[in-house]
N, C-alpha and C positions, 0 to 999 in steps of 0.2 A: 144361385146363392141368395140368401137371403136376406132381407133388411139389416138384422142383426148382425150378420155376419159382414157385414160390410162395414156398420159403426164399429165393429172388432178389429177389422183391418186398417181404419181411419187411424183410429184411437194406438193400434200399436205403432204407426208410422209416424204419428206425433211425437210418440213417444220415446222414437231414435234420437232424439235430440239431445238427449243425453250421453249417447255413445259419441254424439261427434262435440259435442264442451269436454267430454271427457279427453278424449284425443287431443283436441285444440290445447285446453289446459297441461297435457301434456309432453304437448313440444314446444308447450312456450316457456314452461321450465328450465325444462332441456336447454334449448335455446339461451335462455336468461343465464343458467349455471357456464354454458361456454364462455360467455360474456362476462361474466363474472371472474372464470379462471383468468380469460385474455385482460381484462384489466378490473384489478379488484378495486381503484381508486370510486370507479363511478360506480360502488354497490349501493348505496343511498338512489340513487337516479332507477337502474334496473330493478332495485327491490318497490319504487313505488308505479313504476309501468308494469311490470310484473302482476304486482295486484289490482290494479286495474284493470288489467285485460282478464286475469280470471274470471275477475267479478262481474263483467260482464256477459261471459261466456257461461258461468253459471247462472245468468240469470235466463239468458234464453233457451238453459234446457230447462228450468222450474216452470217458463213459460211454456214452453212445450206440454209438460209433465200435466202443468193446468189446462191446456186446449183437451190432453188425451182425456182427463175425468171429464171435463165438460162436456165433449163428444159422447162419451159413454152414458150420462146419465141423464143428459136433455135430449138425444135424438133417437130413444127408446121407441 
């Protein structure tokens, strides 16, 4: 295999990072909406752990998504 072919294979396994924030994101949902049905008092409390944990989860698949371009385009 060759050099290239292998920063092709780097670069798309960085790049799963975004199937598993995706996931993550949702079953935390999920998750949050059970919580929500079981007691609707604490939806203030659930709705801002909720967002935080997205936001987190979406940040390390963007950071992923940035490793996959980096890879691809500096280790030419």
């Amino acid at each position: 295999m060759t050099n290239l072919g292998l920063i092709a294979i780097g670069a798309g396994i960085a790049a799963l990072t975004g199937a598993g924030a995706g996931l993550g994101i949702g079953i935390a949902t999920s998750r949050a909406t059970d919580a929500i049905a079981r007691q609707p008092e604490a939806v203030g409390n659930i709705n801002k752990t909720l967002l935080l944990g997205c936001a987190l989860a979406e940040a390390t698949a963007i950071y992923g998504f940035v490793i996959a371009i980096l890879v691809m385009f500096f280790l030419k």
